[in-house]
N, CA, C and O atoms as a DFTB+ gen file, in Angstrom:
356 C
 N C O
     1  1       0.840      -1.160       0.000
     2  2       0.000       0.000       0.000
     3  2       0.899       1.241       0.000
     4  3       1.686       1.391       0.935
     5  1       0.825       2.233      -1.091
     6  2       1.325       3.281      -1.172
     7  2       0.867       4.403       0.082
     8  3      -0.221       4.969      -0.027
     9  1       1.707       4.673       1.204
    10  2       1.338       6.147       1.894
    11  2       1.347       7.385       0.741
    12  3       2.016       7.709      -0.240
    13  1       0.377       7.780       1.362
    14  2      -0.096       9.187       1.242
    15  2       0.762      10.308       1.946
    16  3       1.025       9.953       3.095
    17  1       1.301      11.588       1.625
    18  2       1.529      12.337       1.975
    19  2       0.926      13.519       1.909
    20  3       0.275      13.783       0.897
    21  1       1.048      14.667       3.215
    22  2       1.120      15.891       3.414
    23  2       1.878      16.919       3.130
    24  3       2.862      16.952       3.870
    25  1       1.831      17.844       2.305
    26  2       3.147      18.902       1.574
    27  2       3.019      20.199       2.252
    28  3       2.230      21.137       2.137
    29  1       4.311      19.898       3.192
    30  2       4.308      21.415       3.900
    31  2       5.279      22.431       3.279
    32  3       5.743      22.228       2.157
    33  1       5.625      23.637       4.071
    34  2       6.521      24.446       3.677
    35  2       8.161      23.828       3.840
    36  3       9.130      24.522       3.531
    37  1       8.294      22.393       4.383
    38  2       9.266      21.824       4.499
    39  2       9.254      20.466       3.812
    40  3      10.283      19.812       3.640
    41  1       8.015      20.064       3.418
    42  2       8.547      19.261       2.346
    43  2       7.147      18.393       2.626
    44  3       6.155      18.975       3.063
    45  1       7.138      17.184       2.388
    46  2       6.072      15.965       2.449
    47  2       6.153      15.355       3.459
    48  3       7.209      14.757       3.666
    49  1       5.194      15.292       4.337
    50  2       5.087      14.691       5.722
    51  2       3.961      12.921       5.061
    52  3       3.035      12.636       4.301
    53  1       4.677      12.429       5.782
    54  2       4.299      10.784       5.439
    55  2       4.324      10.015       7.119
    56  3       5.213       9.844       7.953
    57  1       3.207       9.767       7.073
    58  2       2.416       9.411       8.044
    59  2       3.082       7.826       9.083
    60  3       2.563       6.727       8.886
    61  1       4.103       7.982       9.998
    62  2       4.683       7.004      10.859
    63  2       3.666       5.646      10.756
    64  3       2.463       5.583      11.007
    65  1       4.475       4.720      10.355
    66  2       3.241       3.131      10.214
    67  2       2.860       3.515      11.457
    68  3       3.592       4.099      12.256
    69  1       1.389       3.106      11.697
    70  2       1.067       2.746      13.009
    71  2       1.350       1.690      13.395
    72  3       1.787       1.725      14.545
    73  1       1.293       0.436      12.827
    74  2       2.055      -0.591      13.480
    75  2       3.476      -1.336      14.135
    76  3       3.919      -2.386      14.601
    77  1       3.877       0.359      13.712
    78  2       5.349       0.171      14.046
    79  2       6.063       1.111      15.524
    80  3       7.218       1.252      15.923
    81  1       4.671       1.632      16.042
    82  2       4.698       2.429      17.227
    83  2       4.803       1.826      18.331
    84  3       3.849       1.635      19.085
    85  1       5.634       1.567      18.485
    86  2       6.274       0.015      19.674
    87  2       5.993       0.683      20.967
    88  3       5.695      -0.082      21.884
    89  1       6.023       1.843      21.210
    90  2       5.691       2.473      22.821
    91  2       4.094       2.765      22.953
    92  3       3.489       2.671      24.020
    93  1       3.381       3.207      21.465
    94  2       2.115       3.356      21.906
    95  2       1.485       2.030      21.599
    96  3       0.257       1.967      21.524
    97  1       2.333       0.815      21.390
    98  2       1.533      -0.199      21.120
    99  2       1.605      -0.937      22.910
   100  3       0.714      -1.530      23.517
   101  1       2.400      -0.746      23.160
   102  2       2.756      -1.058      24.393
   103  2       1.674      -0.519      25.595
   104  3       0.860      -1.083      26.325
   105  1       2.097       0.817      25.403
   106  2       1.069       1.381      26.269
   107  2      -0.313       1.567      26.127
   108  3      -1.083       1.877      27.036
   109  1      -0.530       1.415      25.230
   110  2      -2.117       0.465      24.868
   111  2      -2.524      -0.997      25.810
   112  3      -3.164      -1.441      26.764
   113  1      -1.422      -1.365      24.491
   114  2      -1.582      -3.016      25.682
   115  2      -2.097      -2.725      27.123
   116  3      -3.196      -2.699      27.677
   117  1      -0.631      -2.493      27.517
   118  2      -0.412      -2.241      29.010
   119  2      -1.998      -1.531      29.648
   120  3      -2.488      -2.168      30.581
   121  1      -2.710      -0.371      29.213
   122  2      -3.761       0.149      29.499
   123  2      -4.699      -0.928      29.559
   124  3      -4.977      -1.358      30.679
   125  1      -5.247      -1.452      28.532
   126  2      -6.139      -2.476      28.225
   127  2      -6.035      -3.639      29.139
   128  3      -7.078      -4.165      29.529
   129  1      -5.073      -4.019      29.459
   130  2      -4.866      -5.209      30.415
   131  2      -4.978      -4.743      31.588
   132  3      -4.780      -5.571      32.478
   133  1      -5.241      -3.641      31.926
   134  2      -5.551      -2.842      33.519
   135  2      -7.041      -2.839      33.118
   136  3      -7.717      -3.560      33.851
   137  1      -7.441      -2.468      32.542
   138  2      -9.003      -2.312      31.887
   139  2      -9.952      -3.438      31.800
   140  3      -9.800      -4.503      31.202
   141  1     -11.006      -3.003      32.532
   142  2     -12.317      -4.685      31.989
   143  2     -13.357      -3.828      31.447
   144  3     -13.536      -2.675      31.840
   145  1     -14.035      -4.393      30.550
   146  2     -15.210      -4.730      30.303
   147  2     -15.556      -3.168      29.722
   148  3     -14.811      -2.835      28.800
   149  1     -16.541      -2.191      30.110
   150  2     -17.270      -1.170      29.481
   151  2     -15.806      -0.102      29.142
   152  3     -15.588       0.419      28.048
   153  1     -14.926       0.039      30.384
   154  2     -13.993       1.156      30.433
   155  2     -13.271       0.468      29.576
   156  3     -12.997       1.156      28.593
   157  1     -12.741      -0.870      29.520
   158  2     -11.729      -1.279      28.011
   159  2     -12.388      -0.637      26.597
   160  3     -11.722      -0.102      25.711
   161  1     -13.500      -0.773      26.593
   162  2     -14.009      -0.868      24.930
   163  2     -13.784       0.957      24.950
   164  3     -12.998       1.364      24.094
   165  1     -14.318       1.846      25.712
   166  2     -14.346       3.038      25.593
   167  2     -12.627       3.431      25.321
   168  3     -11.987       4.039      24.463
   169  1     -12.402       2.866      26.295
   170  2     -10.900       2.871      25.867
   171  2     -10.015       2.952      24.547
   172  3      -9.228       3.767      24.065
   173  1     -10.568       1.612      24.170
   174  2      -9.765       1.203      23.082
   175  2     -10.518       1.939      21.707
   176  3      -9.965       1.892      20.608
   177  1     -11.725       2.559      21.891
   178  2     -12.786       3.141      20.904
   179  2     -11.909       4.563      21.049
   180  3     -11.648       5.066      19.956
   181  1     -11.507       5.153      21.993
   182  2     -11.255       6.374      21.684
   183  2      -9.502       6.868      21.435
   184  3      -9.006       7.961      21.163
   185  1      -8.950       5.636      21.651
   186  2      -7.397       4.989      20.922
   187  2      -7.139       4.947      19.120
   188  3      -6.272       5.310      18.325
   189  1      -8.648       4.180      19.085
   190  2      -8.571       4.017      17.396
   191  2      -9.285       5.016      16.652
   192  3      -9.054       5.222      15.461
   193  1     -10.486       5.888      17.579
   194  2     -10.368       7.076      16.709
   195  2      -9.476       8.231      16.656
   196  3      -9.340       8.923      15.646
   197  1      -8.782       8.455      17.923
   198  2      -7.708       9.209      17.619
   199  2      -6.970       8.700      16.568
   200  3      -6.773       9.557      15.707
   201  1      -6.492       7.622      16.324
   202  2      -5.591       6.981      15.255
   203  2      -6.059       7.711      13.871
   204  3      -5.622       8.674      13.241
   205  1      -6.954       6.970      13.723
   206  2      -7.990       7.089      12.305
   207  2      -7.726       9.046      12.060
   208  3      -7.467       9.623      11.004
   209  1      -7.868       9.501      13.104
   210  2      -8.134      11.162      12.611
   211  2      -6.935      11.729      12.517
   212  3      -6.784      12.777      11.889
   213  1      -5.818      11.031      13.205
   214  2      -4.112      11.439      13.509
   215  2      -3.771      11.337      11.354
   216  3      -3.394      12.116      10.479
   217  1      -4.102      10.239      11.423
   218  2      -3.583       9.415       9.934
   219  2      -4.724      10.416       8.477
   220  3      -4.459      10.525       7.280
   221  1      -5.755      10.884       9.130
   222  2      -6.851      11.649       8.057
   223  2      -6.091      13.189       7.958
   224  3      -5.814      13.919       7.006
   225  1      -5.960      13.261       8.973
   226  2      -5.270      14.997       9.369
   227  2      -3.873      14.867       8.833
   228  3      -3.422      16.002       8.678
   229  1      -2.899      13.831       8.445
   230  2      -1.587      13.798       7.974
   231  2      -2.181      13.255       6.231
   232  3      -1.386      12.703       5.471
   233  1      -3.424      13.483       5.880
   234  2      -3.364      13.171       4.071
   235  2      -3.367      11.688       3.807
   236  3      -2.930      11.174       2.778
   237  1      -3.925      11.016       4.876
   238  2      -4.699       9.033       4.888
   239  2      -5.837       9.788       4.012
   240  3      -6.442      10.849       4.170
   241  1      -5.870       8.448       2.697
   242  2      -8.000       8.397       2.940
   243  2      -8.470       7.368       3.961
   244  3      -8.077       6.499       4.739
   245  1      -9.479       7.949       3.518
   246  2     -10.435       7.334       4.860
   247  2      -9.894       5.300       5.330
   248  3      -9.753       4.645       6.363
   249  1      -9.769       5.051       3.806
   250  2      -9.234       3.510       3.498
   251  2      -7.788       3.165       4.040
   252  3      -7.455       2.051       4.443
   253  1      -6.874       4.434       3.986
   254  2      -5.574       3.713       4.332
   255  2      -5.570       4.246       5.997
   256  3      -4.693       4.077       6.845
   257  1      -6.539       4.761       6.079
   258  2      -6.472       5.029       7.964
   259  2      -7.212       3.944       8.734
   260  3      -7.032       3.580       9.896
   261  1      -7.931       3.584       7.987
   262  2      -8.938       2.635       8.376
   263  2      -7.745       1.323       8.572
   264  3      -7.417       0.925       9.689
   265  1      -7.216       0.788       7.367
   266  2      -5.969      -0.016       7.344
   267  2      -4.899       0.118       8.526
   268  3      -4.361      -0.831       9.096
   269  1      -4.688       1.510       8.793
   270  2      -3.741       1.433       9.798
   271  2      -4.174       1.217      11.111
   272  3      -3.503       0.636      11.964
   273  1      -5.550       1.787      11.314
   274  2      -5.907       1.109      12.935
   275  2      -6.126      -0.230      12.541
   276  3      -6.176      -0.985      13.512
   277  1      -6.249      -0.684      11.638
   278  2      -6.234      -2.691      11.904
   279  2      -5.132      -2.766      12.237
   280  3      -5.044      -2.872      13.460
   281  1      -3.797      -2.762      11.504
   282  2      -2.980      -2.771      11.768
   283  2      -2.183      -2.987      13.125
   284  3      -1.575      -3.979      13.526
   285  1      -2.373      -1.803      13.674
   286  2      -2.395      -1.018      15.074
   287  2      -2.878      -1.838      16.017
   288  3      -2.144      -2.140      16.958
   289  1      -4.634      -2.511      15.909
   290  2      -5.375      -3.186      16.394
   291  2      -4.803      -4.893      16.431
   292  3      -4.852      -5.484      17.510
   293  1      -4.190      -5.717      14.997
   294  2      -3.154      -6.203      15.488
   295  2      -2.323      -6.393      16.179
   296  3      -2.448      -7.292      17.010
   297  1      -1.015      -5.543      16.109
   298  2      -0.178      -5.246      17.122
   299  2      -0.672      -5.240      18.671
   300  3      -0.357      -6.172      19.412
   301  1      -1.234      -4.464      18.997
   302  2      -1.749      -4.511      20.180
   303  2      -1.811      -5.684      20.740
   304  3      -1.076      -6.047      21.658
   305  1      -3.089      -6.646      19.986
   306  2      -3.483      -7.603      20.547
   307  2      -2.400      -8.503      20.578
   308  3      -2.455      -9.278      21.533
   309  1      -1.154      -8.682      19.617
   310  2      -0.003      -9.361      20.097
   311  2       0.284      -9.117      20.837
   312  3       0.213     -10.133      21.528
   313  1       0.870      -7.935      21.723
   314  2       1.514      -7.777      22.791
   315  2       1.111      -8.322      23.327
   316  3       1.702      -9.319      23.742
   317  1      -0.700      -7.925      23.833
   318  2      -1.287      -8.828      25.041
   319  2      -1.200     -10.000      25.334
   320  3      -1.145     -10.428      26.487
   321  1      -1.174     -10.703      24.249
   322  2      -0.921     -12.444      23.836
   323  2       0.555     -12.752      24.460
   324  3       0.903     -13.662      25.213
   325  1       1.323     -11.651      23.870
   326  2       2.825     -11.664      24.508
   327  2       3.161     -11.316      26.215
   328  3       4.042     -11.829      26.904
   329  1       2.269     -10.398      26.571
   330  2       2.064     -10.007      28.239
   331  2       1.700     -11.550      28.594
   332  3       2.418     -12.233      29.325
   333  1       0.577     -11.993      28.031
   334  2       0.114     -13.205      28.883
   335  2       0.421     -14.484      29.043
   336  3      -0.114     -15.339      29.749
   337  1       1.622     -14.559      28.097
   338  2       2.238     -15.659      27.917
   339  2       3.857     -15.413      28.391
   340  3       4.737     -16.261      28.237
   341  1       4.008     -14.407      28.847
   342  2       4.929     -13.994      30.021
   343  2       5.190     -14.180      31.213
   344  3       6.254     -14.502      31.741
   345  1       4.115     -13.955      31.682
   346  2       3.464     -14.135      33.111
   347  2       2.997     -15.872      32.900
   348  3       2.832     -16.385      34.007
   349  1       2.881     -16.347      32.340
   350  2       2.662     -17.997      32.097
   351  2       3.967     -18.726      32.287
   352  3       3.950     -19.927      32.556
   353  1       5.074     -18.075      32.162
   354  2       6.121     -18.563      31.813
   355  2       6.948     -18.664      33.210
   356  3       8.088     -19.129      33.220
């Protein structure tokens, strides 16, 4: 998938993978696994629309922002898989 860019007075701003945000994937995780039930989903609902509008406001369409919170939404859920099989260990 080709990124999209933003053309400033300094040049073309191109939008950081989201899936490659290893501290906010983390600290997601990390949030979410403190989190149950109504406060997780609100949580994680207002995680991925910030995402979605971070990636629209840097020159995403609607399709490749949409792509990157899956993405994102991936990642995440590895970590957790990875938190919980940590603590298993």
């Amino acid at each position: 998938m080709r990124r999209r860019s933003v053309v400033t007075e300094t040049g073309p701003v191109v939008p950081f993978p989201a899936e490659r945000r290893t501290a906010q994937i983390r600290r997601c995780a990390g949030e979410l696994d403190s989190l149950q039930g109504e406060d997780a989903r609100l949580y994680w609902r207002r995680v991925c629309l910030e995402l979605a509008d971070e990636m629209r406001k840097l020159g995403s369409s609607e399709e490749s922002a949409r792509a990157a919170v899956f993405a994102f939404q991936d990642e995440v859920q590895q970590e957790l898989f990875r938190i919980h099989h940590a603590e298993e260990a």
